[in-house]
C-alpha positions in Angstrom: -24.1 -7.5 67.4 -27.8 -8.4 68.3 -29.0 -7.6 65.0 -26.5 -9.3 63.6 -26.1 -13.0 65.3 -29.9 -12.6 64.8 -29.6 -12.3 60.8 -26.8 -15.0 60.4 -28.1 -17.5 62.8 -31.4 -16.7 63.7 -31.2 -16.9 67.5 -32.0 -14.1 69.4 -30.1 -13.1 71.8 -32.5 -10.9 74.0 -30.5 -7.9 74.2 -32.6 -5.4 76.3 -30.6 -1.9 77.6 -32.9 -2.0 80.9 -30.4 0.5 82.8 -28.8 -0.6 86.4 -28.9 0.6 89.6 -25.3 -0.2 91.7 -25.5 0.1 95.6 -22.9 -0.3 98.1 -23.5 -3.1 101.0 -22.0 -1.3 102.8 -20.3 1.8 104.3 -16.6 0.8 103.6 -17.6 0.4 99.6 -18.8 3.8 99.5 -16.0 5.2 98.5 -15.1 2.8 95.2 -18.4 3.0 95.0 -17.9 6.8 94.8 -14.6 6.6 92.2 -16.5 4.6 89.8 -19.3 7.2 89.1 -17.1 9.3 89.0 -14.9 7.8 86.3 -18.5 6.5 84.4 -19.9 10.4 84.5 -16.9 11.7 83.5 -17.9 9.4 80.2 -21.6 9.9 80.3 -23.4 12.5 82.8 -26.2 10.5 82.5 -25.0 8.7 85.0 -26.7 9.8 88.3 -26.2 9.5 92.1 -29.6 7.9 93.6 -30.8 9.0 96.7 -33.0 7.3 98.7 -36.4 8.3 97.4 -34.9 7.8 93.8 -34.0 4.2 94.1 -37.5 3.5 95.8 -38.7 5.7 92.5 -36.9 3.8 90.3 -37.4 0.3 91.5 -41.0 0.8 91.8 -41.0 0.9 96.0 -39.8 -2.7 95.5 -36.0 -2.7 95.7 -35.0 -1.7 99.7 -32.7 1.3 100.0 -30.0 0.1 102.8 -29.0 3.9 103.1 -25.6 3.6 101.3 -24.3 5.0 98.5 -26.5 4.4 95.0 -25.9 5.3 91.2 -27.7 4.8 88.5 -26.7 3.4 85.0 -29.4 4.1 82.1 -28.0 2.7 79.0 -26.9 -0.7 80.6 -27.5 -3.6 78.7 -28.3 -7.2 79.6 -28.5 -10.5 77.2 -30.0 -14.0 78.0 -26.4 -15.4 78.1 -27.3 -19.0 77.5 -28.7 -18.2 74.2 -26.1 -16.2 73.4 -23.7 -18.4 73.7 -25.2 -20.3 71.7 -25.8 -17.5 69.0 -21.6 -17.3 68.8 -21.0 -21.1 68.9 -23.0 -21.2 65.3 -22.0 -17.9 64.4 -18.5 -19.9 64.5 -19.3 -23.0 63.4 -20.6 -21.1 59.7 -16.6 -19.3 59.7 -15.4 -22.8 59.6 -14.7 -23.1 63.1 -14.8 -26.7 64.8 -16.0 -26.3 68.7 -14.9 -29.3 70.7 -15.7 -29.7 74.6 -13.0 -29.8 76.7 -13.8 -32.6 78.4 -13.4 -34.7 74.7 -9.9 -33.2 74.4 -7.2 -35.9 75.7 -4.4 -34.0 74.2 -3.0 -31.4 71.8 0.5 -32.0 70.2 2.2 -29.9 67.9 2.6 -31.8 64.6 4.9 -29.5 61.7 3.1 -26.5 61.5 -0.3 -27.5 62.8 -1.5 -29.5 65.6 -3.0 -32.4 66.1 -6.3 -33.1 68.5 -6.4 -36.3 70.5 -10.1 -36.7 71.4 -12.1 -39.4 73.2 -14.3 -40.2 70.2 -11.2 -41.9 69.1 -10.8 -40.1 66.1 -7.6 -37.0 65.6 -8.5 -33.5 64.3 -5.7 -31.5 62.3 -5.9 -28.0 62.8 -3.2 -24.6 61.7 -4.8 -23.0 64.2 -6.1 -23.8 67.8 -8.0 -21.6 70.6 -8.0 -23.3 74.0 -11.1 -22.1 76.0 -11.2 -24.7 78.7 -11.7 -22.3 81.6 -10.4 -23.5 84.5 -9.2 -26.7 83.0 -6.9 -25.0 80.3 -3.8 -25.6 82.2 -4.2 -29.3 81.8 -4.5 -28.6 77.7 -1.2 -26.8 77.5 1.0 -28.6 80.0 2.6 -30.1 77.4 3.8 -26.7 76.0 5.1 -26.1 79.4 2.8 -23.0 79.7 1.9 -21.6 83.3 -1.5 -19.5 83.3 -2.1 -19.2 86.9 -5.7 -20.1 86.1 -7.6 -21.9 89.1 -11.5 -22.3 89.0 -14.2 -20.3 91.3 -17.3 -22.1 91.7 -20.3 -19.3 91.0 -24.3 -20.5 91.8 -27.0 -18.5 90.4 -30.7 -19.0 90.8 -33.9 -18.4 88.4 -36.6 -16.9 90.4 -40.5 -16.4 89.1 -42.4 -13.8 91.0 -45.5 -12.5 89.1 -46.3 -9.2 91.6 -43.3 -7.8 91.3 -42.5 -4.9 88.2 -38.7 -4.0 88.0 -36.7 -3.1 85.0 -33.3 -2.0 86.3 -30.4 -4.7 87.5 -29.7 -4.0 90.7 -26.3 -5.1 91.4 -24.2 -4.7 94.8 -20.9 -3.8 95.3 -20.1 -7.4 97.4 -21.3 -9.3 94.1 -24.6 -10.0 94.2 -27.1 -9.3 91.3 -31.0 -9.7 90.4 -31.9 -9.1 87.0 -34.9 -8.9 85.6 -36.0 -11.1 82.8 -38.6 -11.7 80.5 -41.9 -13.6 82.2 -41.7 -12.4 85.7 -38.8 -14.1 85.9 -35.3 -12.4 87.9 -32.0 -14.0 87.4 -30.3 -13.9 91.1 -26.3 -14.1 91.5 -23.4 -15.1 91.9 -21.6 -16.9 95.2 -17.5 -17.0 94.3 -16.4 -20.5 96.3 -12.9 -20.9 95.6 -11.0 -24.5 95.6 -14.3 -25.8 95.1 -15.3 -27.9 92.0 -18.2 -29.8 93.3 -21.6 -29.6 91.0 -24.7 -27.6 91.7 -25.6 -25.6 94.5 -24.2 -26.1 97.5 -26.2 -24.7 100.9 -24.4 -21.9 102.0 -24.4 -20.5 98.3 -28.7 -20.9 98.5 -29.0 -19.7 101.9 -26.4 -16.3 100.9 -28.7 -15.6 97.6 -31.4 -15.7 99.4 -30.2 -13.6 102.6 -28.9 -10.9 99.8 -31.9 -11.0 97.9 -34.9 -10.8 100.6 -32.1 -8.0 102.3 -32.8 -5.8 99.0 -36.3 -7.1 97.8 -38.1 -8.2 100.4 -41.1 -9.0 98.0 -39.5 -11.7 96.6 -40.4 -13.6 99.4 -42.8 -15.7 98.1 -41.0 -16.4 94.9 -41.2 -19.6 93.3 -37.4 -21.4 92.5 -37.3 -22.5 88.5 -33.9 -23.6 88.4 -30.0 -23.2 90.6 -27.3 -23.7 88.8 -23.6 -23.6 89.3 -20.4 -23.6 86.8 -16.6 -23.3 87.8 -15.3 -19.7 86.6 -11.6 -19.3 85.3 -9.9 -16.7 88.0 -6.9 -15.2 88.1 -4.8 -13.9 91.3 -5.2 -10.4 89.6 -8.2 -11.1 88.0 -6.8 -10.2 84.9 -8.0 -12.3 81.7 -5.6 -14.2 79.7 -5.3 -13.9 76.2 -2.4 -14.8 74.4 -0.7 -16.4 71.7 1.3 -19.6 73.1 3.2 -21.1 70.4 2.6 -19.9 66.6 -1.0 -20.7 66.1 -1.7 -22.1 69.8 -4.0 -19.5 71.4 -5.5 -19.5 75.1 -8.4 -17.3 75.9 -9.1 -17.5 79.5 -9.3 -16.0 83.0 -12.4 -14.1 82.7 -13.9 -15.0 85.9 -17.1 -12.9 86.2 -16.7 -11.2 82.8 -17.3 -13.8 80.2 -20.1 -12.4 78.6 -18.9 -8.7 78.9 -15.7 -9.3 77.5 -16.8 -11.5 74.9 
């Protein structure tokens, strides 16, 4: 797909297979920790148990072994999300699909066989087919199709760290949600709070404070890192956290729910 959204829209997408290393935070998530390697070996016995010296081997001495259980994931992949997004939004947009932000949709109405777009430019758009991606904001889309999701919003906050001295190739993501990925120019992508019933913009200072506890908890080193950016976006959650994709009326999709999984379901 990398090669591809490369060819047709020239945007690279910065697909690297850098492996990961998941840890447990501790003791209780052993054990899940536990069933999913064994359900991932089962599928590829390159997937290893780590012990102590192996994730201080594998992370360079940098990432801090907290003693619990540890697995290793070689062919895990990672992409710069933010251009890929963008790389499907063309990709799209040259299949003759219109992309209009949620926030310029007043309404959707069912008009014969198609449908007809009420937007805040003013103007109406005609379509046979629509695909509501509004997140957490979908239900307000289809109320008039008296449709009932059970989509709310999480607020997540992330954090783009620079730290020059420090080498690490593997993601090293924790079992209680936490992530720092390694990107290209020294740079390590740290992650993600889950605030629910909040839809306030950017970061707040609990969500700073718990990146940073998690982060310096696992790679102390990263101490001295410099801040390039926090960011925060409102993620479409389920009660199950089970995504939403279904067919609403004939031609009236919703593709939703995804929570933490947009780009990996995508």
């Amino acid at each position: 797909l990398s090669d591809e959204l490369l060819e047709t829209t020239g945007i690279d997408i910065q697909y690297r297979e850098t492996g990961l290393i998941k840890m447990a935070d501790r003791s209780e998530n052993d054990e899940s920790l536990r069933k999913q390697f064994n359900f991932l070996n089962a599928h590829n016995n390159e997937v290893k148990l780590l012990d102590k010296s192996e994730v201080l081997q594998r992370g360079n001495q940098f990432i801090h072994p907290n003693g619990h259980l540890a697995m290793h994931i070689p062919d895990d992949g990672q992409v710069n999300a933010n251009k890929y997004t963008r790389a499907l939004t063309a990709a799209a947009s040259s299949n003759g699909v219109t992309r209009i932000g949620h926030t310029e949709v007043r309404s959707i109405h069912r008009t014969g066989q198609s449908y007809r777009l009420k937007t805040s430019r003013g103007d109406d758009i005609q379509a046979a087919k629509v695909i509501v991606t509004a997140g957490a904001w979908s239900q307000t889309l289809l109320e008039p199709f008296r449709v009932n999701s059970f989509v709310t919003g999480v607020k997540g906050e992330i954090m783009l760290l620079e730290q020059p001295d420090i080498q690490l190739e593997d993601t090293l993501f924790m079992t209680n949600g936490c992530y720092i990925i390694p990107k290209q120019k020294n740079r390590f992508l740290i992650g993600a709070t889950s605030l629910f019933n909040d839809f306030s913009a950017g970061m707040t200072q609990t969500g700073a404070q718990w990146l940073w506890m998690e982060t310096l908890k696992h790679i102390p080193v990263m101490e001295d890192a410099k801040v390039l950016m926090k960011s925060s976006g409102i993620r479409p959650y389920t009660p199950n956290e089970i995504p939403v994709m279904d067919e609403v009326q004939d031609g009236l999709f919703i593709v939703s729910g995804h929570y933490r999984n947009g780009i990996l379901l995508s």
